[in-house]
C-alpha positions, 0 to 999 in steps of 0.5 A: 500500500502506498501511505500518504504521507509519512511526513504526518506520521514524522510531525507527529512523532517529533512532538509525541517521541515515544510514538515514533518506533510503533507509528514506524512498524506501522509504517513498515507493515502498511507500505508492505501490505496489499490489501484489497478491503478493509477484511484483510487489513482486520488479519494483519491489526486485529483492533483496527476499527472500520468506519463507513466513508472508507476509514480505518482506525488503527490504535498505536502504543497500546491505544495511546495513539490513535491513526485514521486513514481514508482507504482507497483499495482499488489503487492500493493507497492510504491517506492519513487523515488524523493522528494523535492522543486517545484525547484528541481522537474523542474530539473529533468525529473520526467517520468524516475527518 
């Protein structure tokens, strides 16, 4: 999968620095994966949570982190829409962020 774009991911982590090994794992398996629907990402992060509109929500350091994409699986493509604190998540509606 292609994952737009690692730099939300590295912004991230300069604030956040305990995020940085587990949001780069992530990083490592998604850009490997070849996922066809949302079925399969469920095999490789059995807590990801599928939201309608095409939104995945992956959970990050035991929960601490939370990540959502938008999913685009017909041409293998991940666009990161949030990352951030567990607090932060609960302020946002994550299904059209």
């Amino acid at each position: 999968m292609r994952v737009i774009a690692k730099s939300t991911l590295r912004s991230f982590w300069e604030h956040h620095a305990d995020a940085e090994v587990p949001l780069k794992t992530w990083y490592k398996i998604v850009e490997k994966a070849d996922w066809s629907d949302s079925n399969e990402v469920k095999r490789d992060f059995a807590s990801v949570s599928i939201l309608g509109n095409n939104r995945l929500v992956f959970n990050i350091k035991g929960n601490k982190y939370r990540i959502i994409v938008f999913t685009m699986f017909k041409y293998r493509k991940i666009f990161i829409r949030f990352v951030g604190t567990h607090a932060q998540y609960d302020k946002i509606d994550a299904a059209t962020i």
